[in-house]
Structure formats: structure tokens, C-alpha cells
N, C-alpha and C positions, 0 to 999 in steps of 0.2 A: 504494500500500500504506500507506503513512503516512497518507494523507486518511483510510482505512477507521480504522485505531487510532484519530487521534484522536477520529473521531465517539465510538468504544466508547467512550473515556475521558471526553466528554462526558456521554457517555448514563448511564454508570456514578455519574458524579459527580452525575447529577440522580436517579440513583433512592437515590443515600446522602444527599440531603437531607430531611431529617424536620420534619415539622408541629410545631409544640411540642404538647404534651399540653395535656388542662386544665388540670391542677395547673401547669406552666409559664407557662401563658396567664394564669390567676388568679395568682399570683407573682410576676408583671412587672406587672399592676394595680393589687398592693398596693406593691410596690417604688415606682412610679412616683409614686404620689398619697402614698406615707409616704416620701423619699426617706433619713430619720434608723431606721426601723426596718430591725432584721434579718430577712431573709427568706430564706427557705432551702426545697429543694422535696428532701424524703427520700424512699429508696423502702426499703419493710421487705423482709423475707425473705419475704415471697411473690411480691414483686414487686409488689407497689401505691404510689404517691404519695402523701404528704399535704408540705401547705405549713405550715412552719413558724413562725411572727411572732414576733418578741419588739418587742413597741410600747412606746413611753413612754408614762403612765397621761394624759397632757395629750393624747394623739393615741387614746384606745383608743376612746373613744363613736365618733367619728370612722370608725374603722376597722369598728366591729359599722354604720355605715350605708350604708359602702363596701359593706361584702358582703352584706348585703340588698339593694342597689340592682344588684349583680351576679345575685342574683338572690333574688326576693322570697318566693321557697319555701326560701329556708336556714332548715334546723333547727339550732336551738341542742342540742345534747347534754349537757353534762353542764361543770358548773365546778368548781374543785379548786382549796382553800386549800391555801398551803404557807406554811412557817417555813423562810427560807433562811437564818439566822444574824443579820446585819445588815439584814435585810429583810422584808417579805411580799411571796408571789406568787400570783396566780390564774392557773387556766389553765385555758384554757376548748376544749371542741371542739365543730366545727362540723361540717357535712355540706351541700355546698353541689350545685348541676345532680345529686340524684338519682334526676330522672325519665331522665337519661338514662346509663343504667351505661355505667362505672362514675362514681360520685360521687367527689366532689372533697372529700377529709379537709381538715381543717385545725385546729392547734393554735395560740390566741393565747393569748402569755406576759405578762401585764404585772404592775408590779413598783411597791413603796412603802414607803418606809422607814418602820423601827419608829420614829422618835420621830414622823413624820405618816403615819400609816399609812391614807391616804383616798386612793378611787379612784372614778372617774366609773362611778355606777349607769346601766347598759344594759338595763334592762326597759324601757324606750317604745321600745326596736327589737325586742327580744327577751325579752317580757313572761314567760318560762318561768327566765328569766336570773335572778329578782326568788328563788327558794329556795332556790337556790343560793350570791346572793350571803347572802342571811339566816343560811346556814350557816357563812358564811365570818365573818360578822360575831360571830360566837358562837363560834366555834373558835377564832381566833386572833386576833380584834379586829380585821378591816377596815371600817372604817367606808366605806360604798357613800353617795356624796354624793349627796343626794336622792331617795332610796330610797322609795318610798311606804308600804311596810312595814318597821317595823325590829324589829318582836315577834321574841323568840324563838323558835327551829324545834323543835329537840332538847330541850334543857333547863330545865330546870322552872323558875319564876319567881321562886323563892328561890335558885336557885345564885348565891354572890355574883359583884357586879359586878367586872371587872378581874381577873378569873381566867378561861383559857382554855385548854378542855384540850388544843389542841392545838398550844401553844407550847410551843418547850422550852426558853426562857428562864424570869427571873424571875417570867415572869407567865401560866405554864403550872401546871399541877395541881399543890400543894406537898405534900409529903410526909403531913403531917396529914391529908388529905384523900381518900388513897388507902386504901380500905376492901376492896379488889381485889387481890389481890398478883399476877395476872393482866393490870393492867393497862397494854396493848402499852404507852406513853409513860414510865409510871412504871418497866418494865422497861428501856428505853432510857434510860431517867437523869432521863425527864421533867423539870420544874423546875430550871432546877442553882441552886446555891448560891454 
């Protein structure tokens, strides 16, 4: 009788072992070759995974060739300047294995301080990455190193230099300047003083 349990508890115990996911799989790839970045693998309220990165900007090229080389059909989606206080950040998301659902989300966080605020340009991995960063570069001053375009996106070629409207320090939109009283940043306090 004992011999029969234990088999069950065997058997039991090999059907509670689980495959890692993709997101798992790609998580411990990026863990393993960045062993200094953060990586974290969330799952939202529907129940989907994405992998999370926060890279230092000296390992972030680096890491946009890790995940093309994981796979050569990763879409770039979409990049997103931020004004963190003492900092800038981009954050970029990706969409990697989605010929075979579900695709594998991923958010990379990387990070550059306001007095050198320069991070390694990723358009010769991800040449879609290049208006994004131009955006970034015009919004709140990242300067994208080696950038092959640095022309302006948005804003018109008389907007003065070293103003950007979407810091909200000393070198965001100044109050003179706000002709919108509508304008989200200048409602949030834009520029301070």
C-alpha cells in the first residue's frame, strides 16, 4: 500500500512541474548575459506576461542586440521620454516570438542623468527606434549618441534651443511662453522656479 502512495506522490509531483513560459525563458537570457540589470517577469490583470528590464545606458545597445538575436522578427513599438526628477528615462517596448501566440511583451527602462543626459542610439538594431529617440531628444533633451538624424520631429525650427516642453524643471516650458492656459505641463506646474 505505501509503494502505491508513493508512486501517486511521484506522479503528482511530476505533473506540478511547469515548463517556464516564454517570458520566463527570455528573462533568464536577459538576466544571465546583463547579470547588473533588473529583470522582473509581471503578469497584468488578464493574465499575460511581459518582462520587465531596467539596464544601465553603458549595457542598453547591448541588450536591443540580445533581443534581436533572440529573435530577428522583434518589433520595436513605441519609446517614451520621461522627466524623473534627478534624471531622464526612456522606455521603450518591445514585442518579441509573435508569430507564435502569445508574444512575449517587454519593457526596457534605461536611465541618464540631467547634468549628462546621453544614451546609446539603437536605430542600426532597431532603425524605427531613430523617431522616437528624435522625440525624446526635443522633449526633454536626450541626447541619443550617434544618432544619424538629430533634426527636429515636433517642433518648429525657431523654438529656442535648451527649452523643452516636457521637463519640469528649469529647462521645461517657462511661464512667458505658455500662450495655452490648457497647457497639461504648465497646469502641473511645468517649469518651476
Amino acid at each position: 500500500m505505501s509503494e502505491v502512495n508513493d508512486n501517486a506522490n511521484v506522479e503528482k509531483a511530476q505533473e506540478e512541474v511547469k515548463e517556464p513560459t516564454k517570458a520566463q525563458r527570455v528573462a533568464k537570457a536577459i538576466a544571465e548575459r546583463f547579470p547588473n540589470a533588473q529583470v522582473e517577469v509581471k503578469t497584468n490583470k488578464w493574465g499575460r506576461e511581459r518582462v520587465w528590464v531596467r539596464i544601465d545606458r553603458e549595457s542598453y545597445r547591448e541588450l536591443m542586440r540580445l533581443i534581436k538575436t533572440l529573435d530577428g522578427e522583434a518589433h520595436y513599438s513605441i519609446g517614451i521620454e520621461q522627466d524623473w526628477g534627478n534624471e531622464l528615462g526612456f522606455l521603450s517596448h518591445l514585442v518579441i516570438y509573435y508569430d507564435d501566440a502569445p508574444a512575449v511583451s517587454l519593457i526596457v527602462d534605461v536611465h541618464c542623468p540631467k547634468d549628462d543626459p546621453t544614451l546609446p542610439d539603437i536605430s542600426e538594431v532597431f532603425p524605427i527606434a531613430l523617431q522616437f529617440e528624435r522625440e525624446g531628444m526635443e522633449m526633454v533633451g536626450i541626447d541619443f549618441e550617434n544618432a544619424p538624424d538629430k533634426r527636429r520631429l515636433f517642433l518648429p525650427d525657431d523654438f529656442p534651443e535648451g527649452i523643452y516642453p516636457l521637463r519640469l524643471d528649469d529647462k521645461g516650458v517657462p511661464e512667458e511662453m505658455v500662450h495655452n492656459a490648457g497647457h497639461p505641463y504648465y497646469l502641473k506646474g511645468g517649469a518651476k522656479k
